[in-house]
C-alpha positions in Angstrom: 0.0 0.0 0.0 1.4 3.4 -0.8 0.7 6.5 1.4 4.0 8.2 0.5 5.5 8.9 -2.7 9.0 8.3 -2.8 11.4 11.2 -4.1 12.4 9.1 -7.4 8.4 8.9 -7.7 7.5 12.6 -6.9 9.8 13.7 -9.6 9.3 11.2 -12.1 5.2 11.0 -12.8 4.5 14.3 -13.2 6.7 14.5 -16.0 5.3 11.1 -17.4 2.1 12.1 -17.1 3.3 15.2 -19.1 4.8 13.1 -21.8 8.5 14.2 -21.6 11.0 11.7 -22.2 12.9 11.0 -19.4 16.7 10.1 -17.7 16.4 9.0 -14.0 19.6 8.1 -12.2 18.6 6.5 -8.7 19.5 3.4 -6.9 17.9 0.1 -7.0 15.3 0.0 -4.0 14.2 3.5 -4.2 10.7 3.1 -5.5 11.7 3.7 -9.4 9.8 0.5 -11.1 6.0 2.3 -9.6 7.7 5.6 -10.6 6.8 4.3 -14.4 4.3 1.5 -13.9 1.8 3.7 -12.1 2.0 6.5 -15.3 2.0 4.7 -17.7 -1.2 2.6 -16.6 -3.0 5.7 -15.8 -2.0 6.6 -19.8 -2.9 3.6 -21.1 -6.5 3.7 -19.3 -7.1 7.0 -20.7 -6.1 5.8 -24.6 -3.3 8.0 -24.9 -1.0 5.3 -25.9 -1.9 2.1 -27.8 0.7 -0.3 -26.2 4.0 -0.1 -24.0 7.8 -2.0 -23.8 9.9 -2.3 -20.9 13.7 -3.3 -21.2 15.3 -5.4 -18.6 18.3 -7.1 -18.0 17.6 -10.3 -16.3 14.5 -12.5 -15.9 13.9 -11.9 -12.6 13.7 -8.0 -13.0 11.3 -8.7 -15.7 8.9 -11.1 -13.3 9.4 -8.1 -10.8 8.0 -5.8 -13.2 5.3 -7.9 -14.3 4.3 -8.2 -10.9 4.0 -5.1 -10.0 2.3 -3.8 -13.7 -0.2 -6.7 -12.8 -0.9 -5.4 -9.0 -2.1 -2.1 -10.6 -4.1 -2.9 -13.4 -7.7 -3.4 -14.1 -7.8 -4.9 -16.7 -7.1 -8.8 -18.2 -4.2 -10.2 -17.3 -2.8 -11.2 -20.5 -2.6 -7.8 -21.4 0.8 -8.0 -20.0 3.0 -10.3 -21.2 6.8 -10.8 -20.4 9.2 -12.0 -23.1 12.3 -13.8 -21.6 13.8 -17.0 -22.5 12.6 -20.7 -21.5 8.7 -19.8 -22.4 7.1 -21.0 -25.3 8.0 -18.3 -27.9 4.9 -19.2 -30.3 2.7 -18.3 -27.2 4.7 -15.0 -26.4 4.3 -14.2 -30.1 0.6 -14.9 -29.7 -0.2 -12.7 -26.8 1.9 -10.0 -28.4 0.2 -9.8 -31.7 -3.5 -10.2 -30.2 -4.1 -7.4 -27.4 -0.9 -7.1 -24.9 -0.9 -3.5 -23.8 2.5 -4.0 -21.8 5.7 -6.1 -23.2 8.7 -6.7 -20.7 11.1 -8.3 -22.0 14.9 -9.0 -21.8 17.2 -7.9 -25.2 18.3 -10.9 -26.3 14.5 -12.7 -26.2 12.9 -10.1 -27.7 15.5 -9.2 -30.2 15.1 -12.8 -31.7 11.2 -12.0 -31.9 12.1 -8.8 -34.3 14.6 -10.7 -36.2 11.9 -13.8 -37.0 9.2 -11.1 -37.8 7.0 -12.8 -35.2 5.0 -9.9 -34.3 2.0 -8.5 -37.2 2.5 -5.1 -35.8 5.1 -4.0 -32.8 4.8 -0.4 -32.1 5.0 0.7 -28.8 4.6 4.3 -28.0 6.7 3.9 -24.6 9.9 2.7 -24.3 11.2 2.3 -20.7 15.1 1.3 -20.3 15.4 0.1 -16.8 18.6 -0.7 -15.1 20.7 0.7 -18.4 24.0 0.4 -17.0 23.5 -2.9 -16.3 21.8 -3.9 -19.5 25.0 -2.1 -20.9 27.6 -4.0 -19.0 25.8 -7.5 -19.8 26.7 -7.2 -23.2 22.9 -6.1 -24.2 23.8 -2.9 -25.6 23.9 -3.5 -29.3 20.4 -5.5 -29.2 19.0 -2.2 -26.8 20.3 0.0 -30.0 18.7 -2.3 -32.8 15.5 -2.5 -31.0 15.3 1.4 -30.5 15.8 1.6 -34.0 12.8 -0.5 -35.3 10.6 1.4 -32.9 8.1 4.4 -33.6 10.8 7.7 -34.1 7.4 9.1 -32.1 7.2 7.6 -29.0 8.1 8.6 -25.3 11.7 7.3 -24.1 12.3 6.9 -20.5 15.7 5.7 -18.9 16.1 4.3 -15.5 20.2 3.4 -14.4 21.9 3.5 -10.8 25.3 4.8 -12.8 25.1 6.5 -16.5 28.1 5.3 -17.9 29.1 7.1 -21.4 27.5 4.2 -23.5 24.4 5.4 -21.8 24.4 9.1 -22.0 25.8 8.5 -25.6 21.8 6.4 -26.4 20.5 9.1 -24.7 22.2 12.1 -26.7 20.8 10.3 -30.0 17.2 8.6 -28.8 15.3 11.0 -26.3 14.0 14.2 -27.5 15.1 17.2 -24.9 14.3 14.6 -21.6 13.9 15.5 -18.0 17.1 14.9 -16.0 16.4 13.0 -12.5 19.9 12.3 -10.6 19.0 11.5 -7.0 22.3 9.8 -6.6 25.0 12.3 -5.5 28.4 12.0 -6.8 30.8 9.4 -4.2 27.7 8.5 -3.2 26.5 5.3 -4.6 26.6 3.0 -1.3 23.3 2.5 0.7 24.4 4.2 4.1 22.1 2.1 6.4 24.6 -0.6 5.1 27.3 -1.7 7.2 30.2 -3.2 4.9 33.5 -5.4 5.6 36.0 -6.2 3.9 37.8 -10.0 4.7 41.2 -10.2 2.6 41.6 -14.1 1.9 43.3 -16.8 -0.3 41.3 -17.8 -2.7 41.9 -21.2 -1.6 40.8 -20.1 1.4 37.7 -19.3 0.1 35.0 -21.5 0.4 35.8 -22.4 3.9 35.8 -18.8 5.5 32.4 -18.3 3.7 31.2 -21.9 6.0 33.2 -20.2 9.2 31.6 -16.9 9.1 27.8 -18.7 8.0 28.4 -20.3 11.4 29.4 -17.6 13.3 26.9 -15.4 11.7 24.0 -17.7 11.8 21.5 -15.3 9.4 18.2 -15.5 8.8 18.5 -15.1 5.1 21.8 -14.7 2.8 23.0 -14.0 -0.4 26.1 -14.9 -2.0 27.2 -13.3 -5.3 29.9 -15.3 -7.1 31.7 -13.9 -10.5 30.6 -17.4 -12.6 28.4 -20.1 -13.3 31.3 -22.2 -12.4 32.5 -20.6 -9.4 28.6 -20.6 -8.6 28.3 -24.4 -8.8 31.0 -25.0 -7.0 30.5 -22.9 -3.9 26.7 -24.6 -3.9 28.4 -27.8 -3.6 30.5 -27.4 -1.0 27.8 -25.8 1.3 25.8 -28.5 0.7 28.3 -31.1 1.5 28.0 -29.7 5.1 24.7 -29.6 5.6 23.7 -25.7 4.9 20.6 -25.0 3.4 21.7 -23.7 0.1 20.3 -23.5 -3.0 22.1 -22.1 -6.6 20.9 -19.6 -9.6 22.6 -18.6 -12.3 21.4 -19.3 -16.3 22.1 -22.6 -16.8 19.0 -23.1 -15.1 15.7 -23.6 -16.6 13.1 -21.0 -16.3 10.9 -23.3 -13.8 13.9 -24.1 -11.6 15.4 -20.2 -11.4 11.6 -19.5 -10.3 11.2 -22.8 -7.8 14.6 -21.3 -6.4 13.6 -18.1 -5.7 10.1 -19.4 -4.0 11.7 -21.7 -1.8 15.1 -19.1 -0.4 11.9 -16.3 0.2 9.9 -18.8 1.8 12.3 -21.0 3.9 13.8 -19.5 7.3 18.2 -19.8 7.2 18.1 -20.5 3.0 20.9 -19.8 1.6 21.1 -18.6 -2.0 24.5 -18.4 -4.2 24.0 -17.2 -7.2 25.9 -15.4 -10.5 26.3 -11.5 -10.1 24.4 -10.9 -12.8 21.2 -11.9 -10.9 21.5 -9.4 -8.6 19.5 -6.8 -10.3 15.7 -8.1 -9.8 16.3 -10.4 -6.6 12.9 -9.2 -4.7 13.9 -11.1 -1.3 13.3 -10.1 2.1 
């Protein structure tokens, strides 16, 4: 329930609404995905705008999304569709080309769509880019550009990133007409401060076995582990597992149906413990 905007939503819907383009720089956490969702359903109720995308980096961001586009509308629910890998693509097709008000999709999924001409007609009047930078750094950044350029020159452009790296700035020099600038992160200032942080300087060797030692000692409720690969990923899992933590793994060798089950059972199981690839970490909704 809201009672409160947040500051990333006070400044950001009343120039959606208004039907500027937009750049917002703010963290992850800070209210942004209802700072576009909530205008652009109020848009699409009036008629204003035939149909919506949303770009996001991972799978899970795009469920997030979904989510919350689906907790605010009135309408049917297959009027919003996500496009990500391991669904049927025939379906996704389907509900694109007969009444989906709002796609969200990843690059890569929907940039195969375009390719294979799969959709009778694709022309979304809003274009949201959320999490840029990390869409940019995930090697998504030439399939962003090609789908910009098969969309209407007319349509309204917003851009959500924590950082605005000069790949980023560069899109938005060419692609948004004269946009609202939102930077609500200041400069050195990028770290949560209700965040307490340490640094442990080990061998890697040393690793896995001060990550078991201070799981111990630590005994949380929840916790996350971020590892650099799939591999690294695996094998971390493994040997938690091997001694008896409750651990559980994500990263993209997995199925869609398993990355979800995953997810389900670390938010609903007391101690879990998830390690997964840092690529995941942008759209991991867990308490």
């Amino acid at each position: 329930e809201f009672t409160q905007p947040t500051e990333i939503q006070e400044s950001a819907i009343p120039a959606i609404l208004e039907g500027r383009d937009l750049i917002a720089q703010a963290q992850t956490g800070s209210g942004k995905t209802a700072a576009f969702v909530l205008p652009i359903l109020q848009k699409l109720a009036k008629g204003e705008h035939p149909s919506c995308l949303v770009l996001a980096p991972t799978r899970e961001l795009v469920d997030q999304i979904v989510t919350q586009f689906q907790r605010f509308h009135t309408g049917k629910r297959n009027q919003i569709v996500s496009i990500i890998g391991g669904q049927p693509i025939a379906r996704q097709a389907d509900l694109v080309n007969y009444g989906a008000k709002v796609i969200v999709a990843t690059p890569g999924r929907l940039m195969d769509h375009m390719r294979n001409r799969r959709f009778m007609s694709f022309a979304p009047s809003i274009c949201v880019l959320d999490e840029a930078d990390q869409m940019c750094d995930m090697g998504f950044w030439e399939d962003v550009k090609a789908i910009l350029q098969e969309l209407p020159a007319q349509r309204q452009t917003l851009l959500f990133s924590a950082t605005l790296p000069k790949p980023v700035l560069k899109l938005a020099q060419t692609e948004l007409k004269e946009p609202k600038t939102i930077q609500l992160i200041p400069k050195g200032e990028l770290a949560n401060q209700n965040i307490s942080q340490e640094l442990y300087v080990i061998h890697t060797k040393d690793k896995a076995c001060a990550i078991a030692r201070l799981l111990l000692s630590e005994q949380p409720a929840k916790a996350v582990i971020f590892c650099r690969t799939k591999k690294d990923t695996e094998g971390l899992h493994n040997y938690l597992a091997q001694r008896q933590f409750p651990v559980f793994a994500l990263h993209g060798d997995l199925s869609q149906a398993e990355r979800t089950r995953t997810i389900g059972r670390v938010k609903a199981e007391t101690g879990s413990i998830l390690v997964a690839t840092d690529v995941a970490s942008r759209g991991l909704d867990i308490a």
